[in-house]
Short mmCIF file of the C-alpha atoms (twelve columns), coordinates in Angstrom:
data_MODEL
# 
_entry.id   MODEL 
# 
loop_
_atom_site.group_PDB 
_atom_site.id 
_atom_site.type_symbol 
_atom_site.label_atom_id 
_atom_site.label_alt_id 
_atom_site.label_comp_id 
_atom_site.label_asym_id 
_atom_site.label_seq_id 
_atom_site.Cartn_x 
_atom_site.Cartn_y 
_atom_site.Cartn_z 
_atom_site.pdbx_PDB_model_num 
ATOM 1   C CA . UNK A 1   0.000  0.000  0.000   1 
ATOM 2   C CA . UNK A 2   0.802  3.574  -0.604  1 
ATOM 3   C CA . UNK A 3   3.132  4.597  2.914   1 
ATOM 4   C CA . UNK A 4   4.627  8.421  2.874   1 
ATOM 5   C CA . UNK A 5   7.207  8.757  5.682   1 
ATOM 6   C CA . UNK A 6   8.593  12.214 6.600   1 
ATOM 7   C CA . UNK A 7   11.848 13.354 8.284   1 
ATOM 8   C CA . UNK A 8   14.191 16.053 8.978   1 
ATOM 9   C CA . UNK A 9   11.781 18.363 11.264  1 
ATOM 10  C CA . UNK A 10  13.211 19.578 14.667  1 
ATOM 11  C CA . UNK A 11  13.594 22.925 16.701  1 
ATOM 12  C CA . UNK A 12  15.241 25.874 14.812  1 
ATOM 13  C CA . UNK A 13  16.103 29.232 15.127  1 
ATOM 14  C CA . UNK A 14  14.762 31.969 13.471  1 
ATOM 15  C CA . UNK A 15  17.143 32.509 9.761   1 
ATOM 16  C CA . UNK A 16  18.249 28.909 10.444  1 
ATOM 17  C CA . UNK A 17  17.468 26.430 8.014   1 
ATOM 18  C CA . UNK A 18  16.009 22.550 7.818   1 
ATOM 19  C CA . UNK A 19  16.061 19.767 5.088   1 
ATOM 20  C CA . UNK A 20  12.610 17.696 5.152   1 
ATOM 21  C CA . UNK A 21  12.450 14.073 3.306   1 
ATOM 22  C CA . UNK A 22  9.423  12.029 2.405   1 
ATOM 23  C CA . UNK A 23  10.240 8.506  1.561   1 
ATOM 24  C CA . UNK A 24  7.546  7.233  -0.761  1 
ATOM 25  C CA . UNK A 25  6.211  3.645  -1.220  1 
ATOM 26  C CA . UNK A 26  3.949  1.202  -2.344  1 
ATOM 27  C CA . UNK A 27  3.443  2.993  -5.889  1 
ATOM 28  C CA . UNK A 28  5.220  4.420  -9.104  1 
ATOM 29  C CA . UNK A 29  6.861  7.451  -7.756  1 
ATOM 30  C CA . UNK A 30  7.704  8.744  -10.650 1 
ATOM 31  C CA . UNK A 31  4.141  9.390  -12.409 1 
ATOM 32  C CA . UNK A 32  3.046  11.547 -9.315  1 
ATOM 33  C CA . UNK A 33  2.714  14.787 -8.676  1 
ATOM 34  C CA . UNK A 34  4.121  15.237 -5.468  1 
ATOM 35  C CA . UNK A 35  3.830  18.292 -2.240  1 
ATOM 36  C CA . UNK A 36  4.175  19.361 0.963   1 
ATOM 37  C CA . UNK A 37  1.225  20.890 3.143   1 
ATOM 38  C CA . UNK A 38  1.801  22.489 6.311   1 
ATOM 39  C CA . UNK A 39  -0.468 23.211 9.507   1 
ATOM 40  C CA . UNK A 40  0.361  25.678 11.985  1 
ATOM 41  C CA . UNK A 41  -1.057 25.386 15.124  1 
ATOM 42  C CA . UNK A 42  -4.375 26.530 15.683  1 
ATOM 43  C CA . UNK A 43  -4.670 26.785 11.913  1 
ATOM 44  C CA . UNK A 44  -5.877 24.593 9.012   1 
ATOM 45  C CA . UNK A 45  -3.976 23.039 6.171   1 
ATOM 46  C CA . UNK A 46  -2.064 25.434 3.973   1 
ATOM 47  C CA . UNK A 47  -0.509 24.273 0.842   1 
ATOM 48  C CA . UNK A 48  3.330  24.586 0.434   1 
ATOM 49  C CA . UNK A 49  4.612  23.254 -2.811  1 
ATOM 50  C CA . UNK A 50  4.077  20.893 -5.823  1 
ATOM 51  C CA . UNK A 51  6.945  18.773 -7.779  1 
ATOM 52  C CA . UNK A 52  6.164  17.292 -11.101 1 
ATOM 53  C CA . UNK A 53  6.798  13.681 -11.639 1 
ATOM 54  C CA . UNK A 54  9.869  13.911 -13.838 1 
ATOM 55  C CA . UNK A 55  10.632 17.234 -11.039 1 
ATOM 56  C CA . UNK A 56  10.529 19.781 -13.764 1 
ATOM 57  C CA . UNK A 57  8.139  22.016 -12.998 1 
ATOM 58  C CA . UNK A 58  7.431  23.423 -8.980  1 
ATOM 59  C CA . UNK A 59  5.099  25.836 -7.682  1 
ATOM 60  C CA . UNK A 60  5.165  27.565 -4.431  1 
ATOM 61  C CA . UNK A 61  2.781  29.826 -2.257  1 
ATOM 62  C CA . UNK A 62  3.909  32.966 -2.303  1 
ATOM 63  C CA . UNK A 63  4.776  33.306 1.152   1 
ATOM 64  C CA . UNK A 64  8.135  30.632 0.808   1 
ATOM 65  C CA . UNK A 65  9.195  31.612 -2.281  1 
ATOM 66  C CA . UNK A 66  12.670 32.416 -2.640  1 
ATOM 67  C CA . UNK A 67  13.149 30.491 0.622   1 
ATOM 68  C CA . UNK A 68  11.996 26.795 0.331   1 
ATOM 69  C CA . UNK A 69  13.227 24.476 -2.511  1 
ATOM 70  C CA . UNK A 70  11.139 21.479 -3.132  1 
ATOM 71  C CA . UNK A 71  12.983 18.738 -5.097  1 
ATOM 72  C CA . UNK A 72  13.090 15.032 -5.674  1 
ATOM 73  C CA . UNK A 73  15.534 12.088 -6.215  1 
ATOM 74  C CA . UNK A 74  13.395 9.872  -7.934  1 
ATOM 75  C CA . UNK A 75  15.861 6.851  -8.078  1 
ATOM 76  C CA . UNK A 76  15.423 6.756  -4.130  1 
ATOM 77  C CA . UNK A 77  11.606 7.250  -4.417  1 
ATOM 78  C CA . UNK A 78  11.912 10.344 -2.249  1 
ATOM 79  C CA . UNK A 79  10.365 13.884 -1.810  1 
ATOM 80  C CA . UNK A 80  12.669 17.032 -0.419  1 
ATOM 81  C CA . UNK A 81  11.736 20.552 0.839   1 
ATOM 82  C CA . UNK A 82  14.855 22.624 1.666   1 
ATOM 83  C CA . UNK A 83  13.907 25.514 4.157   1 
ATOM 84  C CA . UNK A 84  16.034 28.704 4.470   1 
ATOM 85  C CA . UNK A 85  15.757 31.783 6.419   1 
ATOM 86  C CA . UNK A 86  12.900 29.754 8.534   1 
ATOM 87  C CA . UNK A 87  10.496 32.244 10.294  1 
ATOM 88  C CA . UNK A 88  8.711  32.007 13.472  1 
ATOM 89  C CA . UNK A 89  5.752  31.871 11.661  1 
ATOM 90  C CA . UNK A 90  7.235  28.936 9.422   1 
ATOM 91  C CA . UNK A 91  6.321  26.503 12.833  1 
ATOM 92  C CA . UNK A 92  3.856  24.260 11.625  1 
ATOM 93  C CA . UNK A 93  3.390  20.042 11.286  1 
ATOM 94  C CA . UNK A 94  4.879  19.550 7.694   1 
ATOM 95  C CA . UNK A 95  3.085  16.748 5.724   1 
ATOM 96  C CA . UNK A 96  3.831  15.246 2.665   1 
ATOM 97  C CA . UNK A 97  1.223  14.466 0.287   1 
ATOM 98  C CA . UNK A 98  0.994  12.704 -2.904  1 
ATOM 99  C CA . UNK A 99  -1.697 14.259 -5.898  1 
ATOM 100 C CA . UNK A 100 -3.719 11.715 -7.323  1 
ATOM 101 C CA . UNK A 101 -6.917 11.869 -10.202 1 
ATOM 102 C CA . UNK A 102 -8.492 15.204 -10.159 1 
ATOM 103 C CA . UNK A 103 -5.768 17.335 -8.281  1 
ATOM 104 C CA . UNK A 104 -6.686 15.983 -4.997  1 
ATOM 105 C CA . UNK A 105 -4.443 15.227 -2.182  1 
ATOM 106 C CA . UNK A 106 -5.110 11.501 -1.943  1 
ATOM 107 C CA . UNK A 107 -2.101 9.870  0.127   1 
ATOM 108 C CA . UNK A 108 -0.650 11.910 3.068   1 
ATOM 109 C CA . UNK A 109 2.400  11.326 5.492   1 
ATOM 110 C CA . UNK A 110 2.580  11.540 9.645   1 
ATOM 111 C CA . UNK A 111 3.758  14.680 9.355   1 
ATOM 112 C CA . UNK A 112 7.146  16.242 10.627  1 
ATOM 113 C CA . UNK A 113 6.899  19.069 12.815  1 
ATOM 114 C CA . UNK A 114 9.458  22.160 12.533  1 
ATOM 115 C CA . UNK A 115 9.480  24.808 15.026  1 
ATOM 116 C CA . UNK A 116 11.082 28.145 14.320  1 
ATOM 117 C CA . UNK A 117 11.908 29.864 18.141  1 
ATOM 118 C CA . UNK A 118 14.500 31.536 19.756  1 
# 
């Protein structure tokens, strides 16, 4: 069965930076659209980023552009999001979520949480 397994979260301070993995199984990574969704606490999901299958085309929300860097290695089945200059309000649960038929999120990950504090 489809299994998406994050990493990499942890406790960071503010203009630090984090490298999040999602190790993908239990389908053809390659075909998939691929992104991260974040929740900050309190809050409801927010979209992050989307990776084409073959990773040549991303899209962002405006708010982490020029900071976060999704890629993929898709020889090792796996997702990345590299986060720079991490703000406070960057502190969220950071899932990883796989785009099936129709646009819709339809596999997720645990989650990994990153918190941005001094």
């Amino acid at each position: 069965q489809v299994q998406l397994v994050e990493s990499g979260g942890g406790l960071v301070q503010p203009g630090g930076s984090l490298r999040l993995s999602c190790a993908a199984s239990g389908f053809t990574f390659t075909i998939y659209y691929m992104s991260w969704v974040r929740q900050a606490p309190g809050k409801g999901l927010e979209w992050v980023s989307d990776i084409k299958g073959d990773g040549g085309t991303t899209s962002y929300v405006d708010s982490v552009k020029g900071r976060f860097t999704i890629s993929r290695d898709n020889a090792k089945n796996t997702l990345y999001l590299q986060i720079d200059s991490l703000k406070p309000e960057d502190t969220a649960l950071y899932y990883c979520a796989r785009r099936g038929s129709m646009w819709a999120f339809d596999s997720w990950g645990q989650g990994t949480q990153v918190t941005v504090s001094s």
